[in-house]
C-alpha positions as CSV (number, residue, x, y, z in Angstrom):
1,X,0.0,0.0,0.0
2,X,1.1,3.5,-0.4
3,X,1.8,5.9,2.3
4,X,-1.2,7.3,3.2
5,X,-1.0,11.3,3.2
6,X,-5.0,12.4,2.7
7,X,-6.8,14.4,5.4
8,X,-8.2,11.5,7.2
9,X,-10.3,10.8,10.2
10,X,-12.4,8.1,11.9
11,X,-14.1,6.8,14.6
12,X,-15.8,3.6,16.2
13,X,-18.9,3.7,18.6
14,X,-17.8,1.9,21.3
15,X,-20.8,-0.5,22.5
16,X,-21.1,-3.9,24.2
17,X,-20.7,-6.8,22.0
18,X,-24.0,-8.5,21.0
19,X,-24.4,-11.3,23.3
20,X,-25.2,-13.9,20.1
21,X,-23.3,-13.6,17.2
22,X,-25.0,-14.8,14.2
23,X,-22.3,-15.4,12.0
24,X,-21.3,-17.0,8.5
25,X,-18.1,-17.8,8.0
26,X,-19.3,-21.2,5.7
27,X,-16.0,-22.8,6.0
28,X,-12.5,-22.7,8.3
29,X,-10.3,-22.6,5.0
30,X,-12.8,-20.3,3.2
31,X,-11.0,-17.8,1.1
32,X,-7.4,-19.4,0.8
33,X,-6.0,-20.3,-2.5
34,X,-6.0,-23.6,-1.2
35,X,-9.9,-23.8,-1.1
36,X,-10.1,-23.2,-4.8
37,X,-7.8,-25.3,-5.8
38,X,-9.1,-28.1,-3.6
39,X,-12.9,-27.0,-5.8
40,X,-11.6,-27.4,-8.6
41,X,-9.3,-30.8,-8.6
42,X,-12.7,-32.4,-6.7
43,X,-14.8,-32.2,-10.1
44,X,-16.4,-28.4,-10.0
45,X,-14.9,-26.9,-12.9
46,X,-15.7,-30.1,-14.9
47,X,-19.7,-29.0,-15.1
48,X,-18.6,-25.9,-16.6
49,X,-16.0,-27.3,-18.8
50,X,-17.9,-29.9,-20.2
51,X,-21.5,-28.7,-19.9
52,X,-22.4,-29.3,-23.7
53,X,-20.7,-32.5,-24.5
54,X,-22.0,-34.0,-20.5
55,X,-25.5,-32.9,-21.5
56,X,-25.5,-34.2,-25.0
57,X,-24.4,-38.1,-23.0
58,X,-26.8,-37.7,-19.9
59,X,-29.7,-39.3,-22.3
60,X,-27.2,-42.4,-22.0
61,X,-26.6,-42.1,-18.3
62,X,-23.4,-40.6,-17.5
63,X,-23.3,-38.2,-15.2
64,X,-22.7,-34.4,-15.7
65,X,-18.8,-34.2,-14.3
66,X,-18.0,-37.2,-16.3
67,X,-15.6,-37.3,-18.8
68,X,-17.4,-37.0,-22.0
69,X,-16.8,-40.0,-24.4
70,X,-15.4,-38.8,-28.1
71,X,-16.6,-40.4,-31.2
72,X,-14.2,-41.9,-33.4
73,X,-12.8,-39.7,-36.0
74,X,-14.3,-41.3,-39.1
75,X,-17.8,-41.3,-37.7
76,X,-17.9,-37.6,-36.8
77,X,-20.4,-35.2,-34.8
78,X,-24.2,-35.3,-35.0
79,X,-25.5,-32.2,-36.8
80,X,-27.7,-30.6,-34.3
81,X,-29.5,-27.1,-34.3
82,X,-28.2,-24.3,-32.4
83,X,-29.9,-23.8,-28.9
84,X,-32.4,-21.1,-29.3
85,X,-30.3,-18.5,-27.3
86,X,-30.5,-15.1,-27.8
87,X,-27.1,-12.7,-28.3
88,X,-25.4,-11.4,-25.3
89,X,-27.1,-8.1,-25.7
90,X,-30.6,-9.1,-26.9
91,X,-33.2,-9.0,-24.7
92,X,-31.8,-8.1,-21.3
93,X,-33.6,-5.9,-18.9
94,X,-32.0,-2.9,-17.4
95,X,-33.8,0.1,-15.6
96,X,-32.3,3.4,-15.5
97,X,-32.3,4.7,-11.9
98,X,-31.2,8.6,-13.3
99,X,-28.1,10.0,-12.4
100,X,-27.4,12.1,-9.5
101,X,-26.3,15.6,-9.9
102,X,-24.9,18.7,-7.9
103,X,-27.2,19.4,-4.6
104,X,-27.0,23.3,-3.9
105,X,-26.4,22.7,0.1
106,X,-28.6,25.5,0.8
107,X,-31.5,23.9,-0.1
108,X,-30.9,20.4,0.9
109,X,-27.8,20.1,2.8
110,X,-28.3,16.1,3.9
111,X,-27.9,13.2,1.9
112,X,-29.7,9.7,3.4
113,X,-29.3,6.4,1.3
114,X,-29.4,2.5,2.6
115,X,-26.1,1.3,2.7
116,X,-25.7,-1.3,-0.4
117,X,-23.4,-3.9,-0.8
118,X,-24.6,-5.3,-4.4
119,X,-21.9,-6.3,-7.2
120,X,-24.1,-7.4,-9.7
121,X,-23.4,-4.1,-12.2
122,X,-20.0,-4.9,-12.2
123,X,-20.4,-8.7,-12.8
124,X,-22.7,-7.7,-16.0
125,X,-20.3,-5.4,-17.5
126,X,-17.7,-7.8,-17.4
127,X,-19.7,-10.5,-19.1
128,X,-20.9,-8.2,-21.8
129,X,-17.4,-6.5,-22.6
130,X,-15.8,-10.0,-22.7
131,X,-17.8,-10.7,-25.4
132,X,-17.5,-7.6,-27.2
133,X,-20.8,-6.0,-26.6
134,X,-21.1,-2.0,-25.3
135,X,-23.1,-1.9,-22.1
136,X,-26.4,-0.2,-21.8
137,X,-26.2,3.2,-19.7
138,X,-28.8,1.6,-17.1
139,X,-26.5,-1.4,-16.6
140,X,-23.9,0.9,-14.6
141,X,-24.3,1.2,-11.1
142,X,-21.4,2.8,-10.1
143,X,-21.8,2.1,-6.3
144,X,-21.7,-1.5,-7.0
145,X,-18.9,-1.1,-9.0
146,X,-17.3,0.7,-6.1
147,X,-17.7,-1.6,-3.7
148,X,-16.5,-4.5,-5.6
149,X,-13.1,-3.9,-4.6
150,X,-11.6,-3.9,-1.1
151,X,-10.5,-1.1,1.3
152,X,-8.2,-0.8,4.3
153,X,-11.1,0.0,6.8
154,X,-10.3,-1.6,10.2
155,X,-13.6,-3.2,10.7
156,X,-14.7,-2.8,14.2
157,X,-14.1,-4.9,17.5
158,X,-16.6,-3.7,19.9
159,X,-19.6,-2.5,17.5
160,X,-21.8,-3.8,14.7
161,X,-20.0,-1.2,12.5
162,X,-17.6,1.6,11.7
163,X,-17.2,4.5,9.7
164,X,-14.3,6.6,8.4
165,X,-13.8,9.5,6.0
166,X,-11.1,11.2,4.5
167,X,-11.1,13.7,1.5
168,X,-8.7,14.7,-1.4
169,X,-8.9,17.1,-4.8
170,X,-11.4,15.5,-7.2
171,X,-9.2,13.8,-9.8
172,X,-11.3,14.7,-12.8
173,X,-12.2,18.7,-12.1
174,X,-9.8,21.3,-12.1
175,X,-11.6,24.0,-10.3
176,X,-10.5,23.1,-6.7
177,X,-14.2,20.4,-6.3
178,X,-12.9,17.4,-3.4
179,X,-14.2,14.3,-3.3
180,X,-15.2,13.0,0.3
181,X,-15.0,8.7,0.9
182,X,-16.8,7.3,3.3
183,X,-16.1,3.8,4.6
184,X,-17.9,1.5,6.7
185,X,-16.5,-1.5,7.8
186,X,-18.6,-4.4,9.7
187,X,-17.2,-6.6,12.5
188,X,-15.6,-9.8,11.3
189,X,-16.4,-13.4,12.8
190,X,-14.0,-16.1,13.4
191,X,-14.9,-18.8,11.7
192,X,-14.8,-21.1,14.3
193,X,-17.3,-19.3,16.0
194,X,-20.3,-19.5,13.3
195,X,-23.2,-21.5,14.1
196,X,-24.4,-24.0,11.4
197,X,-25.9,-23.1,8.2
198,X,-28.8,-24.0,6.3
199,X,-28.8,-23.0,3.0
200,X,-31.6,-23.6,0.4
201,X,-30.4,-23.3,-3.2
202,X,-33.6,-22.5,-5.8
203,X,-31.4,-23.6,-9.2
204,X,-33.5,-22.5,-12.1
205,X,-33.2,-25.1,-14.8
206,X,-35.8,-24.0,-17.7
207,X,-34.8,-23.8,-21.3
208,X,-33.2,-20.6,-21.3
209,X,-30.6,-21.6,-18.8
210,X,-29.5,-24.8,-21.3
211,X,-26.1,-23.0,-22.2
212,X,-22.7,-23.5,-20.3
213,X,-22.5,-20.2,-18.9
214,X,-25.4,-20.8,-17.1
215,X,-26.4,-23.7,-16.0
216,X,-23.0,-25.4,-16.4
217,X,-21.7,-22.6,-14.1
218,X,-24.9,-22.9,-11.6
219,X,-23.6,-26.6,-11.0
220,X,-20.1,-25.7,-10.9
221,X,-20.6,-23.1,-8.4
222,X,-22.5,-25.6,-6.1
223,X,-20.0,-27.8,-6.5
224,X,-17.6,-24.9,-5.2
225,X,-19.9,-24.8,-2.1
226,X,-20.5,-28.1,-1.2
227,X,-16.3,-28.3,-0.6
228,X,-17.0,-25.1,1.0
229,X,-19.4,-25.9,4.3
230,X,-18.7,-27.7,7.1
231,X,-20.1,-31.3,7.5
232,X,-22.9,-30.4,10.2
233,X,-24.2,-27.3,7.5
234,X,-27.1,-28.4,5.6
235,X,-28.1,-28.0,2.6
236,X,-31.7,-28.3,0.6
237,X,-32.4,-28.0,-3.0
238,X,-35.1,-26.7,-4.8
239,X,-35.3,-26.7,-8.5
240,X,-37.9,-24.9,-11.3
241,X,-38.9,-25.1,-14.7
242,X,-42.7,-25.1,-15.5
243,X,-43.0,-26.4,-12.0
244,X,-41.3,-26.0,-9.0
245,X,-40.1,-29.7,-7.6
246,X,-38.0,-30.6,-4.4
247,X,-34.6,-31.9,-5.7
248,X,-32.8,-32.7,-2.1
249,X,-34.4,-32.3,1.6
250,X,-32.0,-30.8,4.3
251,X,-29.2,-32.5,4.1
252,X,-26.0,-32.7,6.2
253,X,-22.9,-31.9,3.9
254,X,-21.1,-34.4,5.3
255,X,-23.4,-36.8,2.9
256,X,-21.6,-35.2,0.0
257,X,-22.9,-38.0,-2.4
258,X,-26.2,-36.8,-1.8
259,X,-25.5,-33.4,-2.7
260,X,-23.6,-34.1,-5.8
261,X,-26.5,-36.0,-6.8
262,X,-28.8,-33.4,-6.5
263,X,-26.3,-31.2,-8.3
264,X,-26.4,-34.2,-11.0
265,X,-30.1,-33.9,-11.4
266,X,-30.0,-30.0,-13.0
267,X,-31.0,-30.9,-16.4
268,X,-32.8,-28.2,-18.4
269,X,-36.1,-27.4,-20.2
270,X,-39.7,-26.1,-19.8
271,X,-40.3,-22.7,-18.9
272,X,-39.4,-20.0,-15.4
273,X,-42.1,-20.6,-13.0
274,X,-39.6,-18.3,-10.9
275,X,-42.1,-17.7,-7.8
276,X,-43.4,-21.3,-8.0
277,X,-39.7,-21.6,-7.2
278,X,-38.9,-19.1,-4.6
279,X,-42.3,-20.1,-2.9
280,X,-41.1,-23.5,-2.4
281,X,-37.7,-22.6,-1.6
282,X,-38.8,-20.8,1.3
283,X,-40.9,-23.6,2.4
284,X,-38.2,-25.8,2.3
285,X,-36.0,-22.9,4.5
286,X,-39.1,-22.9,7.0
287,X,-39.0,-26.2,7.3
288,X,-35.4,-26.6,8.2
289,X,-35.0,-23.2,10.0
290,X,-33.2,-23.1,13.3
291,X,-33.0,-19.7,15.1
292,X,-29.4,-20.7,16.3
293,X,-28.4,-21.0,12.6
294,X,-27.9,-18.9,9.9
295,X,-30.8,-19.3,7.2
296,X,-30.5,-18.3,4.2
297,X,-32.0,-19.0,0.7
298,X,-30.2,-18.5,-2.8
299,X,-31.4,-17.8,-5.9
300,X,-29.5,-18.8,-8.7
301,X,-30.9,-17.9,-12.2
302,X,-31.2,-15.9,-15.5
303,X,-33.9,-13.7,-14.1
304,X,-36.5,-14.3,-16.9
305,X,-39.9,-15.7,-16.0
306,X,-41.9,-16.6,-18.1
307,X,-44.8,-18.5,-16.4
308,X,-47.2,-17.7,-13.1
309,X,-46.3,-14.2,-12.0
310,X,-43.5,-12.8,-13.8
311,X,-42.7,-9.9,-11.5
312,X,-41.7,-10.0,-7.8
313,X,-45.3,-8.2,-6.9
314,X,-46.6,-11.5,-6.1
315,X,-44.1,-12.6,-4.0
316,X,-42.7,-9.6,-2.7
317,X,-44.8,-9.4,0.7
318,X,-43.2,-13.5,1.3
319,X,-39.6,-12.5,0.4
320,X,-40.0,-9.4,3.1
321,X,-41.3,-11.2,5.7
322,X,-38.8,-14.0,5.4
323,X,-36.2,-11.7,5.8
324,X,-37.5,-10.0,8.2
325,X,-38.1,-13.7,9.8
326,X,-34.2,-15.0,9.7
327,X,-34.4,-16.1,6.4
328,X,-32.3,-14.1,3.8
329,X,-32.5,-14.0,0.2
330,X,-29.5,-13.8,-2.2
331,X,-29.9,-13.5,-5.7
332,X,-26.9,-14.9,-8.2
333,X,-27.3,-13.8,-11.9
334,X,-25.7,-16.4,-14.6
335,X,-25.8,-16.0,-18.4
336,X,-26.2,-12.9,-20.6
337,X,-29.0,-12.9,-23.7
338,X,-32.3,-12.7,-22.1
339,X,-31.6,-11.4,-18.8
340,X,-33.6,-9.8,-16.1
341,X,-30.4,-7.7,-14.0
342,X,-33.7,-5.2,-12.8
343,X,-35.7,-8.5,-11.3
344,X,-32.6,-10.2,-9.8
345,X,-31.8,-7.1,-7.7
346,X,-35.0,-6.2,-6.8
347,X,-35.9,-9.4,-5.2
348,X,-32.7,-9.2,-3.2
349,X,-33.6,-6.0,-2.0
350,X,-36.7,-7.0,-0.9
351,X,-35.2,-10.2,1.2
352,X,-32.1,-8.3,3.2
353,X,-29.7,-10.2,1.0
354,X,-27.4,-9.1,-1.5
355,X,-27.2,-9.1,-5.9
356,X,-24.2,-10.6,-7.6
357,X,-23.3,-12.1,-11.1
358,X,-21.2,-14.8,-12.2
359,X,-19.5,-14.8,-15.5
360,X,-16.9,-17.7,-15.5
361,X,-15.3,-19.9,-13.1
362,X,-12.8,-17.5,-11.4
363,X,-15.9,-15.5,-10.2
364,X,-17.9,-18.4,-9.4
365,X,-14.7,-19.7,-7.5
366,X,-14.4,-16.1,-5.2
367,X,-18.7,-15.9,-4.7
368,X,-19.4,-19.7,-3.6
369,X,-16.1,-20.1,-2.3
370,X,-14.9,-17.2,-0.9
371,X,-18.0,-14.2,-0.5
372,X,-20.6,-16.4,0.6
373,X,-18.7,-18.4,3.4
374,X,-17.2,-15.2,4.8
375,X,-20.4,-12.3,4.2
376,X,-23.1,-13.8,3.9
377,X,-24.4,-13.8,8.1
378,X,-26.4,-10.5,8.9
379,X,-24.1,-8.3,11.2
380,X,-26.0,-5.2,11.0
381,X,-30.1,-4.7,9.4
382,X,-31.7,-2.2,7.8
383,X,-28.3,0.1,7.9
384,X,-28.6,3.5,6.1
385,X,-26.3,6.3,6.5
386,X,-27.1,10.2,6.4
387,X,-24.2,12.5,5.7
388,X,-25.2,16.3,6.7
389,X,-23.0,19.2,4.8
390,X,-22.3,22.6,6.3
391,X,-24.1,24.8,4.4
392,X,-21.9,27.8,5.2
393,X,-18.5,25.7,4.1
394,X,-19.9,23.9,1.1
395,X,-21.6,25.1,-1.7
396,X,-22.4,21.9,-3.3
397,X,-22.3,18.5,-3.1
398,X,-22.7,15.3,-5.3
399,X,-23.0,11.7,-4.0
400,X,-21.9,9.1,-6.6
401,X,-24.2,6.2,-7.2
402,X,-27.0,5.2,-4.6
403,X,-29.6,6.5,-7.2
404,X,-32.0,3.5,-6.7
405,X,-30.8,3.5,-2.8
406,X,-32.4,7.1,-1.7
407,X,-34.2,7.5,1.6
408,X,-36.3,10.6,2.6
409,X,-34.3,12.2,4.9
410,X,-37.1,12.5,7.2
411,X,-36.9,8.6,7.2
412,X,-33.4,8.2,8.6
413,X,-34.0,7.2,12.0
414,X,-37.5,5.1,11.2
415,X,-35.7,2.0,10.5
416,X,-39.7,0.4,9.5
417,X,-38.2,1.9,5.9
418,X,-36.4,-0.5,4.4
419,X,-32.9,-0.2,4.0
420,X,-29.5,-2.1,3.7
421,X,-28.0,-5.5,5.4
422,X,-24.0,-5.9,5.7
423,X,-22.8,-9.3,7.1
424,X,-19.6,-10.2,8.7
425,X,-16.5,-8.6,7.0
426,X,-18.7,-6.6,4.4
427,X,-17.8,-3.3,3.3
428,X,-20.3,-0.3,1.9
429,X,-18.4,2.8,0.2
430,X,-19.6,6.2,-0.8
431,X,-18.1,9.1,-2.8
432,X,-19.1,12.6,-2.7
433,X,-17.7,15.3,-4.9
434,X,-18.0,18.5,-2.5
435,X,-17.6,22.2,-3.9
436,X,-16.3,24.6,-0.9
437,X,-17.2,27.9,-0.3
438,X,-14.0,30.6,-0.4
439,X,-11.4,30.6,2.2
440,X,-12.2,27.3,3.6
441,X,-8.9,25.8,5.0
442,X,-7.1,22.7,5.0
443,X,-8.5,20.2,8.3
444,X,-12.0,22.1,8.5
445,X,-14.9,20.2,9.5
446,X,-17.5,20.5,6.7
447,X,-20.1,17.8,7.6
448,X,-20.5,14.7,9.3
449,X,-21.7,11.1,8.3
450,X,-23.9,9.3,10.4
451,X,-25.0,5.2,9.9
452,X,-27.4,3.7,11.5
453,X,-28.6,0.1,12.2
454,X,-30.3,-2.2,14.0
455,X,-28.0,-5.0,15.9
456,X,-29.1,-8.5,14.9
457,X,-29.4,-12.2,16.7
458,X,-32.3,-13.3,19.0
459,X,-34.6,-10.1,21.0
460,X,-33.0,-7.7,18.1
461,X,-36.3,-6.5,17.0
462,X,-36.7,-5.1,20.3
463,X,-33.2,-3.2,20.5
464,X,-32.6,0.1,20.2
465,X,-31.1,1.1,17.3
466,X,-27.2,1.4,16.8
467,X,-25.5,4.4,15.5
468,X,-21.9,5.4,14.7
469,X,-20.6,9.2,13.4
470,X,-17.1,10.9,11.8
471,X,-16.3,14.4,11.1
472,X,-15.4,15.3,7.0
473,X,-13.2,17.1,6.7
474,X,-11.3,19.8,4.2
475,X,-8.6,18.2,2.5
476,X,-4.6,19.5,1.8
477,X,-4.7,20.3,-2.0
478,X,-0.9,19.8,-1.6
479,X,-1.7,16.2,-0.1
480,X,-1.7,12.3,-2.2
481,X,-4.6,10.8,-2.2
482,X,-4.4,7.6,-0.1
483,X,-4.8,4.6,-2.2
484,X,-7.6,3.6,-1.1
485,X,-9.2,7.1,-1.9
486,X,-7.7,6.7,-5.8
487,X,-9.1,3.1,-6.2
488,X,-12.5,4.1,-5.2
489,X,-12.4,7.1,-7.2
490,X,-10.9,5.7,-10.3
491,X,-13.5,3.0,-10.0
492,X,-16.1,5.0,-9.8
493,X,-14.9,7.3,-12.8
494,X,-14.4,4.1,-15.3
495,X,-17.8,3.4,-14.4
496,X,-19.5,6.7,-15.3
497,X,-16.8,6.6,-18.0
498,X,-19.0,3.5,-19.2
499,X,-22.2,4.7,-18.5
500,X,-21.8,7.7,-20.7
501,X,-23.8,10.4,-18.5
502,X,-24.0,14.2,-17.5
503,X,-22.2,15.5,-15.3
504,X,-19.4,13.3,-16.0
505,X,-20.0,12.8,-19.8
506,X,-18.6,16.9,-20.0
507,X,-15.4,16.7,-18.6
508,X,-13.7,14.7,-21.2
509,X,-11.9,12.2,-19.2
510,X,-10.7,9.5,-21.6
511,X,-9.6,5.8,-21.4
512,X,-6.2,7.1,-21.4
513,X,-6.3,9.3,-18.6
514,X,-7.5,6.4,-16.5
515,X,-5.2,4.4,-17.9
516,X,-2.8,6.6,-16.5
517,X,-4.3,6.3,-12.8
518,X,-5.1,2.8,-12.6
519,X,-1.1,2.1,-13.7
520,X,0.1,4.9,-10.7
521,X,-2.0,2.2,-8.1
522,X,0.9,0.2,-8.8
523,X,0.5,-2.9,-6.5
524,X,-2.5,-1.7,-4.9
525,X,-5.1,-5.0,-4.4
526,X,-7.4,-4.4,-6.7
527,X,-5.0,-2.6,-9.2
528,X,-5.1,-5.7,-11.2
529,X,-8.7,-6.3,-11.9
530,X,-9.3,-3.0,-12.5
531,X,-6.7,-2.8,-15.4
532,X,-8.3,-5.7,-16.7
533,X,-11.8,-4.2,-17.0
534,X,-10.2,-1.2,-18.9
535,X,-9.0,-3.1,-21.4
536,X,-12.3,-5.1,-21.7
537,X,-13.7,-1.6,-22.3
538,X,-10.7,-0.9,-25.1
539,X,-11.1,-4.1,-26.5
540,X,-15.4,-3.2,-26.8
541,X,-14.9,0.0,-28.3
């Protein structure tokens, strides 16, 4: 990391630790190169790797990670249609949240949004721009692409959460504008002091998922997990098509056959009776719950449905009240062509879970192997954070991303308004671009952010709510920006780079010039992956 020479500051509300800690740490090795190694060599990357020639042989019996046979040279391949798939960029559904412009802090100096710890935007990008495809305007949320990378924010000891700020020049304006990041930083579990899981996986398996970026990667992602959890977890799966069918009861992992077989069983057609399948999914979550465990159901799918009730109206009311229950809802997206991003992270608004997307192997590797045994426990409910401006110091002020995550500011402190979930380890950033009035120096407090939550675990609907603050402060024009204040920001500008909208679209800022930044992160973690998307976005055009 670089030497860290911003105008920082922080603080931690110091409170008594929560006497139950519902945590979700799915496995002791979770998040070690050797777990994914260990995923792969067991079979997992086989469902992805072989997914059309496995599912051509399953009408002869073999199974789905076995080796597909060859036919001899001189007798050739059967000629066989195309699947009825359409192009990456056909038919997807994307909803435009608007854009967020410059707030004069006179008239509204606070800014309240639920704290959001989606990545799915980034995930779809990344599919589409491998492929070559431009990605539509409404596909960029720049918060999630923000918080897909990770930041040096000492997560808390003593408290749900914490929160830090610090503040530099705004790396794209030359008029003197700063950019304020704020940081919160949940408390991190041990693993070896989780309780047991039960997770319910609701696989959809209709016709439109009958391509090996889908439901090959579905079953090689379970795969993933199942080498993941601990042999007293359980797990339950819940498949859908047309109909909505019970593929495996709760089942301890430790009966790994079982599991595999289940996993075996994903074969595709019919239809997307996707609430017939959520609706039984949570049945079969109700069934096993345990309050001393961590519940939680996940969605994996293309979005689309197509029979019953195609939008989450119908089943909204059930996905809310399960959350609100214990039972949490995560939604994983697979495949491009025909995609529903608006659907997939809607319903895991709605059930205090969180939105991601899997592309390939590597991804499905660091969600099922890596995210969802360390993040997936509720730490802190119905978070939201309110950041109030001094409307004497600044002028101005601009929070990036969070469009589709506002909250009345009148609502802040009613946590019956839904807001954002972080689980153990989690991070949630946010960037503001902050115009000053004249003559405000270096280390002056302009504002102060605020988050609030309510603590989870048994009698937590009857606590009083949690809250931590930090002073913002003016920053040293003279000052570096920390690094992780330029990966956030360079983040966040690739992605409005992408998304091709006022006010950013008028500054100019080219590929090159982030180019540029992303190469003066140097080793930075994160660096890497970032420089890789920018040259997806070259290679697209």
């Amino acid at each position: 990391m670089t030497t860290r020479r911003s105008t920082t500051t922080s603080t931690t509300t110091t409170l008594a630790a929560l006497a139950v800690a519902t945590t979700l740490a799915l496995s002791a090795c979770s998040g070690s190169d050797d777990a994914g190694s260990e995923s792969s060599d067991s079979g997992a990357r086989d469902y992805y790797e072989s997914y059309e020639e496995s599912q051509q042989d399953s009408a002869a019996g073999s199974m789905p990670n076995a080796a597909p046979s060859m036919p001899a040279p001189e007798q050739g391949l059967p000629d066989a249609p195309p699947p009825d798939v359409p192009a990456p960029d056909e038919d997807n559904t994307f909803v435009e949240s608007g854009v967020n412009g410059f707030v004069p802090t006179a008239e509204d100096p606070l800014s309240t949004f639920a704290l959001d710890v989606d990545t799915g935007s980034i995930g779809v990008a990344r599919a589409l721009l491998s492929d070559g495809y431009a990605v539509p305007a409404a596909a960029v949320r720049p918060e999630e692409w923000v918080n897909s990378f990770a930041y040096d924010d000492e997560a808390p000891t003593e408290t749900d959460l914490a929160v830090r700020a610090e503040t530099g020049l705004a790396p794209t304006l030359d008029d003197g504008t700063q950019v304020v990041r704020v940081g919160v930083a949940a408390r991190e579990v041990d693993p070896d002091d989780r309780p047991r899981v039960n997770v319910t996986l609701v696989v959809d398996r209709s016709g439109s998922m009958d391509t090996r970026d889908r439901l090959g990667l579905v079953q090689s992602s379970l795969a993933v997990l199942a080498d993941e959890l601990e042999p007293d977890d359980t797990v339950s799966v819940v498949s859908f098509e047309d109909q909505a069918a019970p593929i495996l009861e709760p089942t301890e992992v430790r009966d790994r056959d079982a599991i595999m077989g289940a996993v075996d069983e994903l074969t595709p057609g019919g239809g997307t009776n996707l609430e017939g399948g959520l609706r039984l999914g949570y049945e079969q979550a109700r069934q096993a719950f345990d309050p001393d465990a961590v519940n939680v159901v996940v969605l994996c799918s293309d979005g689309v449905a197509n029979v019953g009730d195609t939008g989450p109206g119908s089943i909204s009311d059930t996905i809310a009240e399960e959350g609100r229950n214990g039972i949490s809802l995560v939604t994983v997206g697979f495949g491009m062509g025909n995609y529903d991003d608006h659907l997939m992270e809607q319903l895991a608004d709605l059930g205090d879970g969180f939105y991601a997307y899997v592309d390939d192997f590597a991804e499905a590797e660091r969600l099922f192997g890596t995210d969802l045994t360390t993040t997936l426990v509720p730490v802190a409910a119905e978070a939201r954070a309110q950041v109030a401006f001094d409307d004497e110091l600044v002028t101005s002020y601009r929070l990036i991303g969070y469009e589709n995550r506002d909250i009345a500011d009148e609502d802040f402190t009613d946590l019956g308004v839904d807001a954002g979930e972080l689980g153990s380890g989690h991070r949630a950033t946010a960037l503001y671009e902050v115009r000053l009035a004249e003559g405000v120096e270096p280390g002056t407090t302009i504002g102060r952010a605020s988050v609030l939550w309510r603590p989870t675990g048994p009698g937590s609907a009857e606590a009083e709510p949690r809250d931590a603050q930090v002073d913002l402060v003016a920053a040293d024009p003279a000052a570096e920006p920390s690094s992780d204040l330029a990966l956030a920001t360079t983040a966040a500008d690739l992605a409005q780079l992408v998304k091709d909208a006022e006010p950013f679209a008028e500054r100019g800022v080219t590929l090159d010039d982030l180019d540029e930044r992303i190469a003066a992160l140097g080793d930075v973690d994160g660096a890497r992956d970032l420089a890789d998307l920018a040259a997806l976005v070259r290679a697209a055009g």
